[in-house]
Each structure stands twice: as structure tokens, then as C-alpha cells.
C-alpha positions in Angstrom: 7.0 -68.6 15.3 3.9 -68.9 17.4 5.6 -67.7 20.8 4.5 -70.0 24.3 3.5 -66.5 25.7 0.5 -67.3 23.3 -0.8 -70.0 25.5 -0.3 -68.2 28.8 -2.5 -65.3 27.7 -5.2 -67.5 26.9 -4.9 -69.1 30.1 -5.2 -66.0 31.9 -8.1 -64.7 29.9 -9.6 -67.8 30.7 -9.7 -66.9 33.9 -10.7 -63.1 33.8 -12.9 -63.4 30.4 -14.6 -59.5 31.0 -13.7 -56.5 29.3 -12.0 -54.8 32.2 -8.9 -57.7 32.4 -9.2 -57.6 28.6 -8.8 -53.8 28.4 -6.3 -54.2 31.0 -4.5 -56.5 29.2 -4.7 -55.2 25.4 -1.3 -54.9 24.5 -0.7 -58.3 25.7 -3.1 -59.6 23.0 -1.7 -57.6 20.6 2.0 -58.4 21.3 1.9 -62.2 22.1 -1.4 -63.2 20.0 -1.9 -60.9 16.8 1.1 -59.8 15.9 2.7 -63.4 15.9 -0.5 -64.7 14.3 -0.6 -62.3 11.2 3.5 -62.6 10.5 2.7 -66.6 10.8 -0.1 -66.0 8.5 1.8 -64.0 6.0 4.6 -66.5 6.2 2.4 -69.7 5.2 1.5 -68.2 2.3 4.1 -69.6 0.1 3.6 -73.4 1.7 -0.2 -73.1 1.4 0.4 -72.0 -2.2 2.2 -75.3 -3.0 -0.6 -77.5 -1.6 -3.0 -75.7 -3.9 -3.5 -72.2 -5.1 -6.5 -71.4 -4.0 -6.5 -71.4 -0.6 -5.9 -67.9 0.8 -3.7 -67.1 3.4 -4.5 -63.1 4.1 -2.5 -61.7 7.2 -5.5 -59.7 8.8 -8.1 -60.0 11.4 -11.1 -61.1 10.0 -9.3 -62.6 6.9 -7.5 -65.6 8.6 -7.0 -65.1 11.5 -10.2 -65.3 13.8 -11.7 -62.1 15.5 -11.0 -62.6 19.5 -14.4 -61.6 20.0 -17.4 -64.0 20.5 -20.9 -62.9 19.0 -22.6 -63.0 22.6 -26.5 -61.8 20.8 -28.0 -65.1 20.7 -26.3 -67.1 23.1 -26.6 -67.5 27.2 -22.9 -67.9 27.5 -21.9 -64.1 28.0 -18.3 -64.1 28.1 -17.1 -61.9 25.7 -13.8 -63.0 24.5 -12.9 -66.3 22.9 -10.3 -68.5 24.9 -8.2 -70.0 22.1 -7.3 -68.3 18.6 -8.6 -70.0 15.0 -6.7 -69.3 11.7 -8.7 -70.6 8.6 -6.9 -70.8 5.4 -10.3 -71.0 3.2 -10.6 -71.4 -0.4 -11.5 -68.6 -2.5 -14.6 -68.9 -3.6 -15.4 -68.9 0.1 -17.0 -66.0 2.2 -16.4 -67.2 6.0 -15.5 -70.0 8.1 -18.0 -72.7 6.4 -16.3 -73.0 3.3 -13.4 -75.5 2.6 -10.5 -74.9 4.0 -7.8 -75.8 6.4 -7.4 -74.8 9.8 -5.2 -74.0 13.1 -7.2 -74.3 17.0 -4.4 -72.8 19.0 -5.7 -73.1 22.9 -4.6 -74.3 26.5 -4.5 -78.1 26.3 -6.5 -78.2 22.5 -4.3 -77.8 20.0 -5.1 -79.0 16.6 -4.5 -79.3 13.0 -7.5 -79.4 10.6 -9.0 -79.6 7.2 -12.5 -79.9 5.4 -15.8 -77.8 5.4 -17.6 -77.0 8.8 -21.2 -76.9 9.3 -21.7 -76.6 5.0 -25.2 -75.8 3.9 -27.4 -78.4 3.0 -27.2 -78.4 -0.7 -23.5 -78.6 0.0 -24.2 -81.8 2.5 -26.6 -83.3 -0.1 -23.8 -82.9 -2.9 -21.2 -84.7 -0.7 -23.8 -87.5 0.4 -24.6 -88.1 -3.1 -20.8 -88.2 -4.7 -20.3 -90.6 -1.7 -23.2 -92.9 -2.6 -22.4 -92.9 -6.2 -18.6 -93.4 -5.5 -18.2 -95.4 -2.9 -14.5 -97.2 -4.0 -13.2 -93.3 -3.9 -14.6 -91.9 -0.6 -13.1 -95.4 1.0 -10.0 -95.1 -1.0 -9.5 -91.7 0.7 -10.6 -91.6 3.7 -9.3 -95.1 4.6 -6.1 -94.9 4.0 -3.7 -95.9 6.2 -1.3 -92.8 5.9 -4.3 -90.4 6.1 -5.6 -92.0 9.2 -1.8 -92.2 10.6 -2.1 -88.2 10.4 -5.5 -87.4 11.0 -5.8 -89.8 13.6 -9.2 -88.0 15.6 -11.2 -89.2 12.3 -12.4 -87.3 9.2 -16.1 -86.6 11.2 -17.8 -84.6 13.7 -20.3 -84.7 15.2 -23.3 -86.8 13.1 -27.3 -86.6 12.2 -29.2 -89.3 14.9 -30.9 -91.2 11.8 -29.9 -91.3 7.9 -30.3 -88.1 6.3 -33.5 -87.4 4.7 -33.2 -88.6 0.9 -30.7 -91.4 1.6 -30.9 -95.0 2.6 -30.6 -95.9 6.2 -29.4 -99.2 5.7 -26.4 -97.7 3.0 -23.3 -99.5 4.0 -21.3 -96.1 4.6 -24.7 -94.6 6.3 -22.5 -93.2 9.5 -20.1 -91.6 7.1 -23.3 -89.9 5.5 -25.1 -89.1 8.8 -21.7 -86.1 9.6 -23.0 -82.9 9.8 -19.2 -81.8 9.3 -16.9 -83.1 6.8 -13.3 -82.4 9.2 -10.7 -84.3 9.5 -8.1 -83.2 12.6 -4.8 -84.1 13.7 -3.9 -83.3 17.1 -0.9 -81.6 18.5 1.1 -79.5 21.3 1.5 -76.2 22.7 5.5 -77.3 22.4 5.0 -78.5 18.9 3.4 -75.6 17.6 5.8 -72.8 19.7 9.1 -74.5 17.5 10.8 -72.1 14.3 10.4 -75.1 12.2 6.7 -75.6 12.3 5.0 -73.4 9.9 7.1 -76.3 7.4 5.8 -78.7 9.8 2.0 -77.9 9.2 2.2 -77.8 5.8 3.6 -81.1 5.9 0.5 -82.5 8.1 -2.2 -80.6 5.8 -0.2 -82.5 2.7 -1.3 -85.6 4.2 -4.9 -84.9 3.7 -4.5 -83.3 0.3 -6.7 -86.3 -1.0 -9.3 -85.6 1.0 -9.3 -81.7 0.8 -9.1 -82.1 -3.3 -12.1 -84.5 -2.9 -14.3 -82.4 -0.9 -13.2 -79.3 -2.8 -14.1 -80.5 -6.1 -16.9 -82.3 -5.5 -18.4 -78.8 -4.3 -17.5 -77.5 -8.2 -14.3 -75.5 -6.7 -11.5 -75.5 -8.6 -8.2 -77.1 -6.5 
């Protein structure tokens, strides 16, 4: 199970994010965050493998689970750690986090369930965009859908382009569906939720919900679901 302990290191390294607390504070990480993490990992392979088999759940850092630390080089925001752990369950074909794939945020007050490609490239975006245009009846049919949207109830977007992408009319009935720069839909849950034996069941229960949408994206992109 994903122990509460998870959620109190976090919170603490939120408030000392520098190498010294970190150091400090190692076998914390590794008892109450990796550990947990990887055997969580390693037990979802069997439910992942039952939504589809090719999505890969590999119990290592850097496979699924999220390295703890944040690549500082280009950015103004020095801290060095990252204040919440990430497990992506991506498809094969894929080499890091922008494939498709579905995904865990485990952090203080932002916990969430997800599924879809972040931040594709743009021949990736331009494939969707077009399969959208072309088949209209079957990205509504999806991602309208009453029991999706029960689930994923934060939307199937983030984040979106200011005017229609380039190539595509802006006056296209479903032009703010092709204006996402993401293709994500989330479901959000709890710290308490998430900390219960049952819920590695549990989340492959939620993901189920959007299996429409994940074989739609997935496809569409040439992978095999």
C-alpha cells in the first residue's frame, strides 16, 4: 500500500527542499517513498496488463516511478528535489514521460489519477487534430460520455493554444478541443483514498473508465492497444 508516511515526507521536504535536509533525511525517502512506490509498481502489473498489454509497469527509478530529482539547468526555480512523487505507466513504444500512458501525482493536498499523452510532439498533436476533424461523432462519443466525465471529472484537457492551431479552422465546431496542447484527462483523489490496501484494485478500476479514450489516443498515434 502507499503508506500516509508518504505524504508527511513530502510535506517536510517541502519545507526544507536543499540537499542538506534531503541528505539528512535519505533513508526516510527510501523507506516511506521508494520502497512502497516500486512494490506498488510491481504489484500493478497484473491489473495494468488486463487494461491492455502494452503499457509497462517496470518497478525502478527512472522506469515508472519518477526520479525525486528536478533538472534545475535551465530553470530559475533552484530547489532541487521535487515535492510530490509521479508514477507513469507508459506504453511501450514510448521512451519518457510524453508518450501515452497513464499516471499517478502523489503530493500534499494534489492527488490525482491520470491518463493520455503530455506535451506530444507536434506531428503527434497534428495526427490527433486531424482524426478529430475527420471523426468528429467518435472524439464526441468518447469524450462526452457521461460515465467518462463521471470519472474524469477535471476534463480530458490542459492547458490550450490562445488561437486555432495553425492548419486548422478557427471557426471548427470542436476548435477548443483542438486548441489542447495536452491530451489528459484526470480524476481527482485523496491522500486517505490512495493510503487504503484495496486501492491498487481501486485505480485500475478508475483508469478502466477511460479505456475509450486511452485506446483512441493510442491508436490513433499507430500504437498497438
Amino acid at each position: 500500500m502507499i503508506p500516509p508516511a508518504l505524504f508527511d515526507f513530502f510535506r517536510d521536504l517541502s519545507a526544507n527542499n536543499n540537499r542538506d535536509w534531503f541528505n539528512e533525511n535519505r533513508s526516510r525517502y527510501e523507506q516511506d517513498v521508494k520502497a512502497p512506490l516500486l512494490d506498488f509498481i510491481a504489484e500493478f502489473a497484473a491489473p495494468l496488463y488486463s487494461i491492455s498489454p502494452h503499457f509497462l509497469a517496470i518497478p525502478k527509478v527512472g522506469g515508472s516511478l519518477f526520479r525525486i530529482y528536478r533538472d534545475v539547468r535551465f530553470s530559475k526555480d533552484k530547489r532541487p528535489y521535487k515535492e510530490a512523487a509521479g508514477i507513469h505507466f507508459r506504453h511501450e513504444v514510448g521512451k519518457d514521460a510524453h508518450a501515452p500512458g497513464f499516471y499517478l501525482h502523489l503530493e500534499p493536498g494534489e492527488v490525482f489519477a491520470a491518463l493520455g499523452i503530455w506535451a506530444p510532439g507536434s506531428r503527434e498533436l497534428f495526427t490527433i487534430r486531424k482524426r478529430i476533424v475527420d471523426e468528429p461523432d467518435e472524439w464526441l462519443r468518447i469524450t462526452r460520455d457521461q460515465s467518462f466525465l463521471k470519472v474524469f471529472s477535471a476534463g480530458y484537457e490542459h492547458q490550450k493554444l490562445k488561437r486555432a492551431p495553425k492548419g486548422f479552422d478557427p471557426n471548427h465546431p470542436l476548435i477548443e478541443d483542438l486548441k489542447c496542447k495536452h491530451f489528459v484527462a484526470s480524476s481527482p483523489l485523496t491522500e486517505e483514498f490512495v493510503s487504503t490496501p484495496a486501492f491498487s484494485d481501486k485505480l485500475c478500476q478508475i483508469y478502466g473508465h477511460g479505456t475509450e479514450y486511452m485506446k483512441y489516443l493510442t491508436q490513433t498515434l499507430g500504437h498497438p492497444w
